[in-house]
C-alpha positions as a Markdown table, in Angstrom:
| # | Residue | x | y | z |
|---|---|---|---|---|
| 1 | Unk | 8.9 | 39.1 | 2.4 |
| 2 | Unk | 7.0 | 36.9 | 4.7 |
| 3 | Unk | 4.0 | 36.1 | 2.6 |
| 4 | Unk | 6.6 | 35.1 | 0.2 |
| 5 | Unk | 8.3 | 32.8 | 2.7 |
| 6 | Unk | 4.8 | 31.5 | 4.0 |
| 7 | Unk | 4.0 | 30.4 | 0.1 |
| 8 | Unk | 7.7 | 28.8 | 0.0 |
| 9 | Unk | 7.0 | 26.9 | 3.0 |
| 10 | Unk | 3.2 | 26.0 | 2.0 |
| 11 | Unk | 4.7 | 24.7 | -1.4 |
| 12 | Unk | 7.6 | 22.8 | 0.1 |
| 13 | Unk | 5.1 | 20.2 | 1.9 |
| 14 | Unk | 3.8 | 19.9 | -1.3 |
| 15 | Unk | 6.6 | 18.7 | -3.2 |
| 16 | Unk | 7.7 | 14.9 | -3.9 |
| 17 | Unk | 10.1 | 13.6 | -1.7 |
| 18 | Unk | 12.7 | 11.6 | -3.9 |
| 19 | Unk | 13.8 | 8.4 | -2.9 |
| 20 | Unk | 17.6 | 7.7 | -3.4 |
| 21 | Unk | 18.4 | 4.7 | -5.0 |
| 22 | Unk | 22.0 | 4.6 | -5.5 |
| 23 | Unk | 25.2 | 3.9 | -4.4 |
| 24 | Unk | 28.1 | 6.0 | -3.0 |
| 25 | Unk | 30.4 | 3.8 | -5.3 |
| 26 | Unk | 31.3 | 6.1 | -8.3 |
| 27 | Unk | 33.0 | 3.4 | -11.9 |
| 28 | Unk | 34.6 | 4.7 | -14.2 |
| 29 | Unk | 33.2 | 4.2 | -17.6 |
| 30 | Unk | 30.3 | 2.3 | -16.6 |
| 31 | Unk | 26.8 | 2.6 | -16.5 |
| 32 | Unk | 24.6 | 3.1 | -13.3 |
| 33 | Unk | 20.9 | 2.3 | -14.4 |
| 34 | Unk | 18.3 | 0.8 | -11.9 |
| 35 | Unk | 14.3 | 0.9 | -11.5 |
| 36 | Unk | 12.7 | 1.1 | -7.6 |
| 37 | Unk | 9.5 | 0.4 | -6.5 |
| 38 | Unk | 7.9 | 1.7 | -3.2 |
| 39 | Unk | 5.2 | 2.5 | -0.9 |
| 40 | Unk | 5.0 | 5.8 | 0.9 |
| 41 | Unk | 2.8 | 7.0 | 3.8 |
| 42 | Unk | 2.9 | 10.3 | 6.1 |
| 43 | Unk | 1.2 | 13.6 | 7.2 |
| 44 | Unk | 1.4 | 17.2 | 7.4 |
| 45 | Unk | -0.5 | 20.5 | 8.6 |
| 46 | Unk | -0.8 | 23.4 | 7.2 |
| 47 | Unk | -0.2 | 25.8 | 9.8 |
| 48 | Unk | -0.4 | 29.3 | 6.9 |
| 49 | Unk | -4.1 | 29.0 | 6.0 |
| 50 | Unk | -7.2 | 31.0 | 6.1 |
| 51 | Unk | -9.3 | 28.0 | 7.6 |
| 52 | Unk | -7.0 | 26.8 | 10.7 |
| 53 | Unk | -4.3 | 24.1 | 10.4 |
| 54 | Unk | -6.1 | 21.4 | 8.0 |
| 55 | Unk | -4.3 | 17.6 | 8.7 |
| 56 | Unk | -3.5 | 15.4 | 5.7 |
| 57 | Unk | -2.8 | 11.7 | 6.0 |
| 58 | Unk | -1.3 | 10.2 | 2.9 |
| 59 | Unk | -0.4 | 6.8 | 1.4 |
| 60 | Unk | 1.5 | 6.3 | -2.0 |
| 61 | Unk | 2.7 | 4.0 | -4.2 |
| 62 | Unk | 5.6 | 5.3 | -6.2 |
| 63 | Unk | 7.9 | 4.3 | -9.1 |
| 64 | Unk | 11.7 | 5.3 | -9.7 |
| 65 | Unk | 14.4 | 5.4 | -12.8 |
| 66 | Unk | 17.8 | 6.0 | -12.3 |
| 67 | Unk | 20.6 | 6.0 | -15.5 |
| 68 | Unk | 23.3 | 7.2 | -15.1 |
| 69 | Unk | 27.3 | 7.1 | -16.3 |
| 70 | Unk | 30.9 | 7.3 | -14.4 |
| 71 | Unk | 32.9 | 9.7 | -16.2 |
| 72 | Unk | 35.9 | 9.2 | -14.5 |
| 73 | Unk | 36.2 | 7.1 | -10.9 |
| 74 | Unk | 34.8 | 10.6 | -9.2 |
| 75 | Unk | 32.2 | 11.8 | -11.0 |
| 76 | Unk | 29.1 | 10.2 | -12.4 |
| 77 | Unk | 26.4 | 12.3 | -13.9 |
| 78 | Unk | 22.9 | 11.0 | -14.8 |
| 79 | Unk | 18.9 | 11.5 | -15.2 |
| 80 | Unk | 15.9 | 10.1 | -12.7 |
| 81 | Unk | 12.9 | 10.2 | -13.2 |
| 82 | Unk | 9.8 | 9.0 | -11.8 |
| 83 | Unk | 5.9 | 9.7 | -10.1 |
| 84 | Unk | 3.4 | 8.5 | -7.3 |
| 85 | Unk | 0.1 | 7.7 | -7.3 |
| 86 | Unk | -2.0 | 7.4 | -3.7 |
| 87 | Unk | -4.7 | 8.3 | -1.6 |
| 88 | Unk | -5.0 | 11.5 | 0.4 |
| 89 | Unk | -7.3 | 12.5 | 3.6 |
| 90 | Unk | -7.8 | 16.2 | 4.6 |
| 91 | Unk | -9.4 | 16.7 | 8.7 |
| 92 | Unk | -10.2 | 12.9 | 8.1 |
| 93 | Unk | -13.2 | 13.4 | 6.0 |
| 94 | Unk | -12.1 | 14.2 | 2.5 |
| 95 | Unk | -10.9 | 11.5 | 0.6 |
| 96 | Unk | -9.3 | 12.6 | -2.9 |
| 97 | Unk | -6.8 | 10.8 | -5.1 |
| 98 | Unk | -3.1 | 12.6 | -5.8 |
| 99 | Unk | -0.6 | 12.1 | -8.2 |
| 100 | Unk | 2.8 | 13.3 | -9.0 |
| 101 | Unk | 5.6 | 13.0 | -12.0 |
| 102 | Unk | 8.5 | 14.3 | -11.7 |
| 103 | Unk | 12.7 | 14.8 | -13.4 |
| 104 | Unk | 15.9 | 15.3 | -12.5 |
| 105 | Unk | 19.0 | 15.7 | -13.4 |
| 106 | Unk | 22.1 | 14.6 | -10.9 |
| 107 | Unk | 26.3 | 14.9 | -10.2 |
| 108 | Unk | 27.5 | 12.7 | -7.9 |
| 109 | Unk | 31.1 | 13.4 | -7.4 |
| 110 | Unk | 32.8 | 11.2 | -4.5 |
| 111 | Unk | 36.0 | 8.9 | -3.5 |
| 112 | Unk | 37.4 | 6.4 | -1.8 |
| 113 | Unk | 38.2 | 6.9 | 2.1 |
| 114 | Unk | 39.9 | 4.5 | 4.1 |
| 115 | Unk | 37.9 | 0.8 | 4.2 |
| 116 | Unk | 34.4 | 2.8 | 2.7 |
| 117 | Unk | 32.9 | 5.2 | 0.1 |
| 118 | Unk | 32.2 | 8.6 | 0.6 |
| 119 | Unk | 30.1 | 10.8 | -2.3 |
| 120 | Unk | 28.0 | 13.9 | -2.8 |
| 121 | Unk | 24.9 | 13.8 | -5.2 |
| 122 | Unk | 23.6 | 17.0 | -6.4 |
| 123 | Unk | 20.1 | 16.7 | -8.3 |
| 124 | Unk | 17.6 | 19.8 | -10.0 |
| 125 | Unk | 14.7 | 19.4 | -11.7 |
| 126 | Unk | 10.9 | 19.8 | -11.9 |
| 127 | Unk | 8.0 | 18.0 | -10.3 |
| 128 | Unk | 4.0 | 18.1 | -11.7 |
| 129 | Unk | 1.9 | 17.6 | -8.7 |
| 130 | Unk | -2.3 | 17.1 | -8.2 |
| 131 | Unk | -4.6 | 16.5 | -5.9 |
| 132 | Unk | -7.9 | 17.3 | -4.8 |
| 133 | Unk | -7.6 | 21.0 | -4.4 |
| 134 | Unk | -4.2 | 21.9 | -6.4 |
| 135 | Unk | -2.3 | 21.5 | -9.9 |
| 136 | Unk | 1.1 | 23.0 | -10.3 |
| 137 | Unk | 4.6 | 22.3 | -11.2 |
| 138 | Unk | 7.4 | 22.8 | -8.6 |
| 139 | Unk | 11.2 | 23.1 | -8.8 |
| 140 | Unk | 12.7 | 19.9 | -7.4 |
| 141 | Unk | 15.6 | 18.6 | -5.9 |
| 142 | Unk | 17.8 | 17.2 | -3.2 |
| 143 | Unk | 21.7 | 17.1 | -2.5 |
| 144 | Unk | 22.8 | 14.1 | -0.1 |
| 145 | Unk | 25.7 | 12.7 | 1.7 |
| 146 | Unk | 26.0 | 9.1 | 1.1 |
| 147 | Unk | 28.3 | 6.4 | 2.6 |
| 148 | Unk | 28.8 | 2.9 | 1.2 |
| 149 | Unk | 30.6 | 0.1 | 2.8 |
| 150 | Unk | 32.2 | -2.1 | 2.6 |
| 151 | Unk | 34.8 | -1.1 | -0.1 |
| 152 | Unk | 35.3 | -4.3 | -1.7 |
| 153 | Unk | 31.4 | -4.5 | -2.8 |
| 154 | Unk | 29.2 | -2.3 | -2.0 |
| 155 | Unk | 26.3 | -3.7 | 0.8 |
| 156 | Unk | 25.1 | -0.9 | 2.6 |
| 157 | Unk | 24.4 | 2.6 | 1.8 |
| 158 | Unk | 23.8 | 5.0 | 4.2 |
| 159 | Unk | 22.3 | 8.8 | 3.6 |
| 160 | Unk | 21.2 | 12.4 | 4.7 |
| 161 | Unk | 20.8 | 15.5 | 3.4 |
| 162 | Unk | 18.1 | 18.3 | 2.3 |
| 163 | Unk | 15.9 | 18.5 | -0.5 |
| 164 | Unk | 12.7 | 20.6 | -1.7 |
| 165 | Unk | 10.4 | 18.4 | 1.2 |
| 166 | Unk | 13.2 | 18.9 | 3.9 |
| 167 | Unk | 15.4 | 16.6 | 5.7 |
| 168 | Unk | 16.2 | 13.5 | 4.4 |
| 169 | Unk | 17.5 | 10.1 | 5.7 |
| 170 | Unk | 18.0 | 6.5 | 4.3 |
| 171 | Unk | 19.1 | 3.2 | 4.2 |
| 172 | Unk | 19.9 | 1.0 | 1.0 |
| 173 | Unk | 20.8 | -2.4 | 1.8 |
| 174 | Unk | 22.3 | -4.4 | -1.1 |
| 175 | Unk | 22.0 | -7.8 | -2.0 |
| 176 | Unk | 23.9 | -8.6 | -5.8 |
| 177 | Unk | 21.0 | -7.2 | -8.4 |
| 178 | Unk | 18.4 | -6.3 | -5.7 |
| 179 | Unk | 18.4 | -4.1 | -3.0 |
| 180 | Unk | 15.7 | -3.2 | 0.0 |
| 181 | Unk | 15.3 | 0.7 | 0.4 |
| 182 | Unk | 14.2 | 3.1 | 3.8 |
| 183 | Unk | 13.5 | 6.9 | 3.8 |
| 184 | Unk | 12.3 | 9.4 | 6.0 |
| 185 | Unk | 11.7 | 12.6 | 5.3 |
| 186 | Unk | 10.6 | 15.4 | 7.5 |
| 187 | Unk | 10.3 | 19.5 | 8.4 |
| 188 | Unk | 9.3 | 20.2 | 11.7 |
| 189 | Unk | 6.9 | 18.0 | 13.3 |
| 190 | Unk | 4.5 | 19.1 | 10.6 |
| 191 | Unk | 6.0 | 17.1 | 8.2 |
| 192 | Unk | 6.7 | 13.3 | 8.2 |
| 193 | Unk | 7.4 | 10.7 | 5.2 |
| 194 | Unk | 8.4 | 7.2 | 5.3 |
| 195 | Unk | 9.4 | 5.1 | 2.1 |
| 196 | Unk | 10.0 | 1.5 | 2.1 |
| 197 | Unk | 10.5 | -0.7 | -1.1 |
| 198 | Unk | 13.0 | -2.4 | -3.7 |
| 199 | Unk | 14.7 | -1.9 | -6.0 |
| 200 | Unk | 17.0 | -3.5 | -9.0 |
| 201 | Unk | 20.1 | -2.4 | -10.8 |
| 202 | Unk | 20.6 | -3.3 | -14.3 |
């Protein structure tokens, strides 16, 4: 049982952390589709290995796709899809280039509360990752707690939850068509992601 839970962990640092780029407002009959585009940089250490506790530094550029549809005014389901491409250092020697694609499918069921938003999004799917030293495909996904305001229009987002890289925090601020997008993600102090880009909705 605890080699099984030292591979789990081992994999989870592995895995792509998602950005969220959506809205806690939930329309009825309409369409949700938007593209984000974003830069990524972090670290992590292995602590289960053979060879000591090897540091990675890491900087990506990634690409999001969000399409989605509002059944009814609380529930939306969808597709997102995307991948990252970067540059990855191991004990600040190694050098290697790292790539990841990855799909999901989503719910997000939510409501109206007071003068704000309040929703749930559920997402599962599958990631392909490489790198230097590994190839595989992973199970993915994250469920979050997001909070829009104001009521009227949407102009700030706020998240947190948990997803296959850990936990997960963000910040969409919306301006009409475009919107500027924060996320941290993290597990232990082993583990630390920050995303920052744009984004557009359709």
């Amino acid at each position: 049982m605890r080699k099984f839970l030292i591979v789990i962990v081992f994999f989870l640092w592995r895995c792509v952390s998602v950005i969220n780029y959506d809205t806690a407002e939930i329309k009825s009959k309409s369409k949700n589709q938007r593209i984000a585009g974003y830069f990524e940089g972090g670290k992590l250490e292995e602590i289960f290995t053979i060879d000591g506790a090897p540091s990675h530094h890491f900087g990506k550029f990634g690409l999001n796709y969000q399409r989605g549809y509002g059944t009814c005014e609380n529930v939306e389901s969808g597709s997102q899809f995307g991948g990252e491409i970067g540059r990855e250092r191991k004990n600040n020697t190694t050098l290697y280039t790292v790539f990841d694609l990855y799909f999901l499918g989503y719910v997000k069921i939510g409501q109206k509360v007071e003068d704000h938003y309040i929703s749930f999004k559920i997402t599962l799917g599958d990631a392909f990752l490489n790198g230097g030293f590994y190839t595989y495909i992973f199970p993915l996904g994250y469920i979050d707690m997001m909070l829009g305001f104001p009521l009227e229009k949407e102009k700030l987002t706020i998240y947190a939850g948990i997803g296959s890289s850990g936990l997960r925090f963000g910040i969409n601020f919306h301006f009409n068509k475009f919107s500027l997008l924060s996320q941290i993600s993290t597990l232990t102090r082993d583990y630390f992601s920050f995303k920052l880009g744009g984004g557009y909705k359709f």
